[in-house]
One Martini backbone bead per residue (centre of mass of N, CA, C, O) as a GRO file, in nm:
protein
  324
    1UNK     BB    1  -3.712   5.969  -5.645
    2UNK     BB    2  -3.631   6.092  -5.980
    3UNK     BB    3  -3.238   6.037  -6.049
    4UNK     BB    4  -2.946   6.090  -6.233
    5UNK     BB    5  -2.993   5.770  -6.201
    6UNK     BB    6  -3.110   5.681  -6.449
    7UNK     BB    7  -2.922   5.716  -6.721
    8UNK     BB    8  -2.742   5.507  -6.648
    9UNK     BB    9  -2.972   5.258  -6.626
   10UNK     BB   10  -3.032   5.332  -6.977
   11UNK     BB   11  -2.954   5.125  -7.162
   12UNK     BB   12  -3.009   5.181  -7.465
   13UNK     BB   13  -3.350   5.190  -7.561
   14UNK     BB   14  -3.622   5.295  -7.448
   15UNK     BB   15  -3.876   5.168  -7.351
   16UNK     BB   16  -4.216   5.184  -7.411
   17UNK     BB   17  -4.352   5.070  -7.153
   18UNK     BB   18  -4.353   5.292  -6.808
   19UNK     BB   19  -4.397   5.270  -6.469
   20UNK     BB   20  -4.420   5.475  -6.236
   21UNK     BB   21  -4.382   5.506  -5.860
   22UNK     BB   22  -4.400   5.789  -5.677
   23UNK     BB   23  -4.365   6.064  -5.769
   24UNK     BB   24  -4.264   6.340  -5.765
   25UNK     BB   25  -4.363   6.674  -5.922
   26UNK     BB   26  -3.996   6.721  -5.939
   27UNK     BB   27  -3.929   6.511  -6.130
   28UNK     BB   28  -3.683   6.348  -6.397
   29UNK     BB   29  -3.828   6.260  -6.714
   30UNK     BB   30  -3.632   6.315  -6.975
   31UNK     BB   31  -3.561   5.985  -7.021
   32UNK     BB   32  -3.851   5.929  -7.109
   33UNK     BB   33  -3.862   6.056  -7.362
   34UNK     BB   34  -4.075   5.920  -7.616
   35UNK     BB   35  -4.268   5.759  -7.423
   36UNK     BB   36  -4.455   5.528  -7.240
   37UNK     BB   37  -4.616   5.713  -6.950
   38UNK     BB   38  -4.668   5.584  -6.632
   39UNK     BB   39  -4.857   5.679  -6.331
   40UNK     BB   40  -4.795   5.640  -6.018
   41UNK     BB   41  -5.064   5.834  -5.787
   42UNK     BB   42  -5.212   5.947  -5.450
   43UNK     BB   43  -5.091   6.218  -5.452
   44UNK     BB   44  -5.306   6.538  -5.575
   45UNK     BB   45  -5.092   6.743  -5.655
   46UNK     BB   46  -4.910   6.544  -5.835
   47UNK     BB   47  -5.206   6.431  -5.986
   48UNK     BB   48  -5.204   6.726  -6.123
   49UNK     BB   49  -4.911   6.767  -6.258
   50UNK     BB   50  -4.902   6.548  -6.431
   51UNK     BB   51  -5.180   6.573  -6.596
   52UNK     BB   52  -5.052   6.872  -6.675
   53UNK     BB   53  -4.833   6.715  -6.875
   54UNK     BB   54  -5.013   6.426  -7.004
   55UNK     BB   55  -5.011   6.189  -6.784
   56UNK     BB   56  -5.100   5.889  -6.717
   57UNK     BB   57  -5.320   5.864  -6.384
   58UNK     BB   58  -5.293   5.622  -6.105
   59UNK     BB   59  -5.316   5.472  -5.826
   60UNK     BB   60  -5.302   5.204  -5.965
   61UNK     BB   61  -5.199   4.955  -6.141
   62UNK     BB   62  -5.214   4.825  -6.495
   63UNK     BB   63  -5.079   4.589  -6.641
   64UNK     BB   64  -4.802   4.525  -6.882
   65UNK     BB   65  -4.408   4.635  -6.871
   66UNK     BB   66  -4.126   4.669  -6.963
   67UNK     BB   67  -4.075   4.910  -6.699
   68UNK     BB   68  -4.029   4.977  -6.350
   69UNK     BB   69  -4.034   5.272  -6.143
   70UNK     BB   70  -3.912   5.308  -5.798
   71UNK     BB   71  -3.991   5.563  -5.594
   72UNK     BB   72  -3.903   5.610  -5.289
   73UNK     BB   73  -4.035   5.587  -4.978
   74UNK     BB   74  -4.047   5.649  -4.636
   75UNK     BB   75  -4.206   5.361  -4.595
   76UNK     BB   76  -4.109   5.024  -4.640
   77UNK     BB   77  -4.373   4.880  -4.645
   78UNK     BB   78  -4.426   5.047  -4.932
   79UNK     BB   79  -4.179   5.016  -5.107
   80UNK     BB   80  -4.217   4.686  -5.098
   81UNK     BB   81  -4.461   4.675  -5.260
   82UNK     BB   82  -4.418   4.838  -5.504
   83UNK     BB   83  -4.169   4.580  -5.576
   84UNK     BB   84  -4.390   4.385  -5.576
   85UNK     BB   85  -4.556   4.459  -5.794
   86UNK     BB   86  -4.336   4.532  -6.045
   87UNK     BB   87  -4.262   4.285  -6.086
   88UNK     BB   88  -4.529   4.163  -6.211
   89UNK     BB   89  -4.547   4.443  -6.432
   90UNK     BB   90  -4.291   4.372  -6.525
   91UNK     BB   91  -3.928   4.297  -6.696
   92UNK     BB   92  -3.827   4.565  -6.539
   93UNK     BB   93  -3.631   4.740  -6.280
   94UNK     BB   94  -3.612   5.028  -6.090
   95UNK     BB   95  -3.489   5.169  -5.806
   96UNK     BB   96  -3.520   5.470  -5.617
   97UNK     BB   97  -3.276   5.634  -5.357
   98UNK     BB   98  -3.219   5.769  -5.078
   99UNK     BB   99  -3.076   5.700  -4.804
  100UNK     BB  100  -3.308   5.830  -4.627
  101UNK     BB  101  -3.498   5.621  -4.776
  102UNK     BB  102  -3.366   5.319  -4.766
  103UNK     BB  103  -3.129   5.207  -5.006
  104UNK     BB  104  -2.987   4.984  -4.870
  105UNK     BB  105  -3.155   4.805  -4.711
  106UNK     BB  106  -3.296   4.708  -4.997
  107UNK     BB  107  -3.027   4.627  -5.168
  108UNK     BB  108  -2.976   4.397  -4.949
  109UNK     BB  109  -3.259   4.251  -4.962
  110UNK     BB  110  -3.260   4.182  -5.265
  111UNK     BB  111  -2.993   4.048  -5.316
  112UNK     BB  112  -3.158   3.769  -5.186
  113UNK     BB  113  -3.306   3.712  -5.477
  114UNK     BB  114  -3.087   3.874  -5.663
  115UNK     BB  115  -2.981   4.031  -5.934
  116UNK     BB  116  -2.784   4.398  -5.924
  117UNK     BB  117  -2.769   4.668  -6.020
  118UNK     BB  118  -2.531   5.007  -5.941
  119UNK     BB  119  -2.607   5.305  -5.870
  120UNK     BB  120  -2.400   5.596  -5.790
  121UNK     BB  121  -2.549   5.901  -5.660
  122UNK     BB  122  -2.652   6.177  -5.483
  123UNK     BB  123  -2.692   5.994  -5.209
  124UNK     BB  124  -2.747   5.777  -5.415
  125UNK     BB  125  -2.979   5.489  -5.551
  126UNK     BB  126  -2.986   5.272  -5.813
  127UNK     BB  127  -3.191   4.957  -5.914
  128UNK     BB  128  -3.140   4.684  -6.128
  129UNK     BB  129  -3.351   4.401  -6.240
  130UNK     BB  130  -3.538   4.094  -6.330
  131UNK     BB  131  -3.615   3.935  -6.056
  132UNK     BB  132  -3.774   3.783  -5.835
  133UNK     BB  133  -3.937   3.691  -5.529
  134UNK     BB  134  -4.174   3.926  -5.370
  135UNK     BB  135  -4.479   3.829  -5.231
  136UNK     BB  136  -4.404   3.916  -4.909
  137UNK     BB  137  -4.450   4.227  -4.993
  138UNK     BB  138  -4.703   4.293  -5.040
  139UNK     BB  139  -5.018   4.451  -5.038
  140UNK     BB  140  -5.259   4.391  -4.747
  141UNK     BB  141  -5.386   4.624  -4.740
  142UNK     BB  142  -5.654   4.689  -4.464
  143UNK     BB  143  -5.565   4.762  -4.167
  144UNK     BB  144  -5.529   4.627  -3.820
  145UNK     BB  145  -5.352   4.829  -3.589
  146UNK     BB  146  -5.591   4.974  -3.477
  147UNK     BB  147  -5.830   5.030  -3.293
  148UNK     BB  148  -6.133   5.038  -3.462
  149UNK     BB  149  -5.920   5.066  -3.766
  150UNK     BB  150  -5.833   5.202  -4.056
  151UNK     BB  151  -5.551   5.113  -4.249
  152UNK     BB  152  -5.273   5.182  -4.500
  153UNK     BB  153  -5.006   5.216  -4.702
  154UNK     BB  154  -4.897   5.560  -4.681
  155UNK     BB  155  -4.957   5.661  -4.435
  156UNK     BB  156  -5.010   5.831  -4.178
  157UNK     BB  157  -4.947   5.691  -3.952
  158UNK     BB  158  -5.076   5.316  -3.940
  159UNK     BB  159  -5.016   5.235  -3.602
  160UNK     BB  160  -5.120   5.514  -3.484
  161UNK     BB  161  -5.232   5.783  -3.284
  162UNK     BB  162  -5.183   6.062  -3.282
  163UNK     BB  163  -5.035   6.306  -3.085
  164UNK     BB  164  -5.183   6.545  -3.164
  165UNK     BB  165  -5.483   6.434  -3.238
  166UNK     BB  166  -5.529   6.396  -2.936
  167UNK     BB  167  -5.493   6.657  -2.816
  168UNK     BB  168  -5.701   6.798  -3.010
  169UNK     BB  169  -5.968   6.612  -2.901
  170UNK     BB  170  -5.920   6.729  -2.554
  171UNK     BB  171  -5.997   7.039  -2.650
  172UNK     BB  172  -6.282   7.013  -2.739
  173UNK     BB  173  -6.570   7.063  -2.750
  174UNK     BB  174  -6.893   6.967  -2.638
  175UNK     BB  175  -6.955   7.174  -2.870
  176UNK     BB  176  -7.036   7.221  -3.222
  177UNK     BB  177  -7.062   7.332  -3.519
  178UNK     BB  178  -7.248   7.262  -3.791
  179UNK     BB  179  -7.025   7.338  -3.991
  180UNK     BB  180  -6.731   7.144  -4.115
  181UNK     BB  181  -6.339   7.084  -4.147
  182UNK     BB  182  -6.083   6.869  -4.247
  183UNK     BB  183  -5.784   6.919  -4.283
  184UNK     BB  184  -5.603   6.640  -4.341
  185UNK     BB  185  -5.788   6.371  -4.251
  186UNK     BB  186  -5.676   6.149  -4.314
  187UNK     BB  187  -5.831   5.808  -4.165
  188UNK     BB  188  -6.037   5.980  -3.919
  189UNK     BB  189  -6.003   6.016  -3.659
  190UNK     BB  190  -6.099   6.347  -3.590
  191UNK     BB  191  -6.373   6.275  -3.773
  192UNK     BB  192  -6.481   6.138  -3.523
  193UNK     BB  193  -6.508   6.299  -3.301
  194UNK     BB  194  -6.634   6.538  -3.415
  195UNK     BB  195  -6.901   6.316  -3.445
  196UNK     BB  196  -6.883   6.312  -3.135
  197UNK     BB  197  -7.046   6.585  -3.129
  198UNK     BB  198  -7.235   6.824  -3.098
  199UNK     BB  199  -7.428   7.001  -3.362
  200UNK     BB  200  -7.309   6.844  -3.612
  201UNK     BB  201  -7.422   6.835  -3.984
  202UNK     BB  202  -7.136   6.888  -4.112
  203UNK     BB  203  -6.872   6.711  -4.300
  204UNK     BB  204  -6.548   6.752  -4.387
  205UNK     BB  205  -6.334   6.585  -4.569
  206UNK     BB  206  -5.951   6.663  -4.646
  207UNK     BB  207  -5.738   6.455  -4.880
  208UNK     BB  208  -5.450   6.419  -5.090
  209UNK     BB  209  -5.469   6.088  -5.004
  210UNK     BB  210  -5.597   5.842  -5.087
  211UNK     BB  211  -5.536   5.583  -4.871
  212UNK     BB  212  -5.686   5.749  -4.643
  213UNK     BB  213  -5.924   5.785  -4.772
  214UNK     BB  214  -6.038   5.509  -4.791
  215UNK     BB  215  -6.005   5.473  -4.477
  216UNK     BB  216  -6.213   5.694  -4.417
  217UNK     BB  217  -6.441   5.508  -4.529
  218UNK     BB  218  -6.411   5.257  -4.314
  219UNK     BB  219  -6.417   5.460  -4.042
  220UNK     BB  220  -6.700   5.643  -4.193
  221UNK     BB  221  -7.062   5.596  -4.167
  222UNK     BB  222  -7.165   5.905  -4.181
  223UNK     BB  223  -7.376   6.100  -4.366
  224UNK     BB  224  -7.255   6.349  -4.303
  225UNK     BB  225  -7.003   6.276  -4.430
  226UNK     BB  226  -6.743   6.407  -4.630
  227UNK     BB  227  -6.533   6.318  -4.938
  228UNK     BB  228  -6.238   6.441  -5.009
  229UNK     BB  229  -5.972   6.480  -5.318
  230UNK     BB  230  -5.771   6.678  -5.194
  231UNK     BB  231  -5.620   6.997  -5.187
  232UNK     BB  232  -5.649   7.198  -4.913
  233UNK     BB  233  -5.536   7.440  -5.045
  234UNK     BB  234  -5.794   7.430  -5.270
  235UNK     BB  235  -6.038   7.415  -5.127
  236UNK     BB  236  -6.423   7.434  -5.189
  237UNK     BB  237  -6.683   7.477  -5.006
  238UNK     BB  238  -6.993   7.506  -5.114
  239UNK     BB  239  -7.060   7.674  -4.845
  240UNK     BB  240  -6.967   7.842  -4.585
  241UNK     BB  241  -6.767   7.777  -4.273
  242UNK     BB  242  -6.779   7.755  -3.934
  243UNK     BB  243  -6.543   7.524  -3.902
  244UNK     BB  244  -6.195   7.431  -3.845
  245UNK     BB  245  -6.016   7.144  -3.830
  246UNK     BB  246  -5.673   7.087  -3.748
  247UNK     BB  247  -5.366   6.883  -3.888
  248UNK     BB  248  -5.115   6.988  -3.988
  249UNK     BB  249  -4.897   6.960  -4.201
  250UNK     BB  250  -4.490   6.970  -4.214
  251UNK     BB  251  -4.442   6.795  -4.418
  252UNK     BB  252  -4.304   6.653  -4.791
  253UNK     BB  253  -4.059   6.529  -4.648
  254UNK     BB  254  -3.826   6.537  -4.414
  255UNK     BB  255  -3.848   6.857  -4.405
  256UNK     BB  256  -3.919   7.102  -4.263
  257UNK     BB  257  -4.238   7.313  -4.351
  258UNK     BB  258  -4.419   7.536  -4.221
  259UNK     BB  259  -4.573   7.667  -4.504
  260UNK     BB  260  -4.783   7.410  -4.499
  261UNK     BB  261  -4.938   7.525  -4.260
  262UNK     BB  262  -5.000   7.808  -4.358
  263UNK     BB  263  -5.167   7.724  -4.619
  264UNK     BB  264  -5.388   7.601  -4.423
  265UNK     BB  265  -5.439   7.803  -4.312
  266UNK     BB  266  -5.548   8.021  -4.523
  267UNK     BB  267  -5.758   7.813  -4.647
  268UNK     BB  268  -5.936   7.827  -4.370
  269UNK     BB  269  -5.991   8.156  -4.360
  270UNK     BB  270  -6.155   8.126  -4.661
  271UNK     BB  271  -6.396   7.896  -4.538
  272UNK     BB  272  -6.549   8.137  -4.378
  273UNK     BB  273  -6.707   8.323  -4.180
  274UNK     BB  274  -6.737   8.571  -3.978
  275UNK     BB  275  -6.768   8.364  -3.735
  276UNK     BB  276  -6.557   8.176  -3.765
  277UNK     BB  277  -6.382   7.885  -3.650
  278UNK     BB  278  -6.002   7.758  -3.577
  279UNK     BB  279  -5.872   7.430  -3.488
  280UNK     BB  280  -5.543   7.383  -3.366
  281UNK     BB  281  -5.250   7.172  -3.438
  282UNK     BB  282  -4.906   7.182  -3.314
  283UNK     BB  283  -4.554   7.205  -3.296
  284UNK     BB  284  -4.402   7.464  -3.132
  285UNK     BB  285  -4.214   7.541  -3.334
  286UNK     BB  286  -4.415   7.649  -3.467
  287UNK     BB  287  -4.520   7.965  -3.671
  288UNK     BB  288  -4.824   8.019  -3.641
  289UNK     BB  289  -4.888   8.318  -3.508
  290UNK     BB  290  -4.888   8.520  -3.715
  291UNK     BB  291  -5.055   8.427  -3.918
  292UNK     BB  292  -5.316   8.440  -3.779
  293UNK     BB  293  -5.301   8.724  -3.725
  294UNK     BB  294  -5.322   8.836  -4.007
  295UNK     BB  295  -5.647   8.613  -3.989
  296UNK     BB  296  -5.745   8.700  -3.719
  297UNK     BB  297  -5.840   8.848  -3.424
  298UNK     BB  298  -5.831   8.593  -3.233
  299UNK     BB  299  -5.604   8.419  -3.010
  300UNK     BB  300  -5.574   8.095  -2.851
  301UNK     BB  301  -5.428   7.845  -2.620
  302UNK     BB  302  -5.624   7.591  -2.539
  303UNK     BB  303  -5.388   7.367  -2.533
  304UNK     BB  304  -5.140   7.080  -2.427
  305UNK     BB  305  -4.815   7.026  -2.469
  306UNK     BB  306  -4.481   7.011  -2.432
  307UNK     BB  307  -4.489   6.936  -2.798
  308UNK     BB  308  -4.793   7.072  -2.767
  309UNK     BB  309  -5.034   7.307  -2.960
  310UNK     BB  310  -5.351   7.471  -2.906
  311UNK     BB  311  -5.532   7.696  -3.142
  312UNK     BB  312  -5.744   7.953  -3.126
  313UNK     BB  313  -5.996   8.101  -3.357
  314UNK     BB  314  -6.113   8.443  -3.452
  315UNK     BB  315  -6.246   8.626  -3.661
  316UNK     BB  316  -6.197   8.709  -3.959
  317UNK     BB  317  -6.054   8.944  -4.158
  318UNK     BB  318  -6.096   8.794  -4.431
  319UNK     BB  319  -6.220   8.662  -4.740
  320UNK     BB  320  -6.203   8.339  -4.960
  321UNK     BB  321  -6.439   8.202  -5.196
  322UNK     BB  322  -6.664   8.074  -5.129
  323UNK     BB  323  -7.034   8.062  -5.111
  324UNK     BB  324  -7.300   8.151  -4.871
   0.00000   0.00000   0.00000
């Protein structure tokens, strides 16, 4: 996040040329008005709120900048790469971060490279430097931490296989309709499975996040599959799709969301034929089961664990979005 814990570390004047690494879009930076405010993000939802309120956003930083404000995300070695660009493309730095979000850990491991300003407030920290190597800390790029696979920093799962995606895929028949979405695509695990199944001609990965998008593109060189960068539950498919097969997020933050899931099934079921079919994986205690009786005639279980449950939908009761 970008927090109350900012103007605090903007003594005197505030640099004119400033790049924010990875806020999201309720992020408050009206300590930043009236300078120019470059924005590195690549989820897709953000990067439309950004860009609607006039902010140049980008994916990756280019160039170099008075002061680099670094919003700390919830995965470590994704974090260490951003303060890693920040410092290369800086003058000054400043992290910012929920304790949550491992904001001590980052700021013991930096204070042995550098000297620290250090502001507390509202359950977290921003820290302010101004030198220090941080080479080691560098993004390496493509990862293959998973057979067969590639992953990058920033991505959901980055070293292993989902376990609700892997349950989902053992759950689906041998054979598939032939237009089909994964939305919510991550680096493309379900979406390779999916296109080794009987029947599929068209298949759309569907993905908010740029950097799991790219992994999956290295991972599915099949011509069937097409690839959006898109905001899943906003996504229109050029004309009305078969099925839909989806492991929906359920949070955006640490805090469990359902509403995030239940958005994925209905953006799912506007995206149907009358006859379109959608499977899905959730953890148990997800309630989807009422949205989805809302939007379809038939629901049923057909699979899953312990933790997780795969469930089959039929029969649209309404739909919405592209032309068939």
């Amino acid at each position: 996040m970008v927090s109350p814990r900012l103007p605090l570390l903007l003594n005197g004047p505030v640099p004119e040329r400033i790049v924010v690494y990875r806020p999201r879009s309720d992020a408050d930076l009206s300590a930043l008005k009236g300078v120019h405010v470059h924005i590195v993000q690549g989820f897709k939802p953000d990067v439309e709120a950004f860009t609607a309120q006039g902010f140049d956003v980008t994916t990756f930083a280019e160039g170099h900048f008075d002061l680099a404000i670094v919003a700390v995300p919830r995965a470590k070695a994704e974090a260490r790469a951003l303060i890693a660009d920040a410092v290369l493309r800086a003058d000054q730095v400043i992290v910012d971060g929920q304790k949550t979000d491992g904001i001590d850990s980052l700021l013991k491991d930096i204070r042995k490279r550098t000297d620290v300003q250090v502001v507390s407030k509202s359950h977290g920290k921003a820290l302010r430097f101004s030198d220090g190597d941080f080479s080691d800390w560098a993004d390496p790029g493509p990862l293959h931490l998973i057979e067969g696979f590639t992953t990058r920093l920033g991505v959901f799962s980055v070293d292993r296989i989902d376990k609700a995606s892997q349950v989902l895929v053992d759950s689906l028949p041998d054979k598939l309709p032939a237009r089909i979405a994964d939305l919510g695509a991550g680096w493309g695990y379900l979406s390779r499975a999916i296109l080794a199944r009987e029947g599929v001609k068209d298949l759309h990965l569907v993905e908010a996040e740029a950097a799991a998008l790219a992994s999956a593109r290295d991972n599915i060189s099949d011509p069937r599959a097409q690839f959006h960068w898109e905001d899943a539950t906003k996504f229109k498919p050029p004309q009305l799709l078969d099925a839909v097969i989806m492991n929906p997020p359920f949070h955006t933050s640490r805090a469990a969301d359902p509403a995030l899931g239940q958005a994925f099934i209905k953006a799912a079921a506007g995206m149907l034929t009358p006859q379109g079919q959608l499977w899905l994986v959730a953890n148990r205690q997800l309630p989807y089961e009422a949205t989805l009786a809302s939007l379809f005639g038939n629901i049923a279980e057909i699979g899953g664990t312990g933790g997780f449950k795969v469930l089959h939908a039929t029969k649209p009761l309404r739909r919405t979005g592209s032309k068939s």
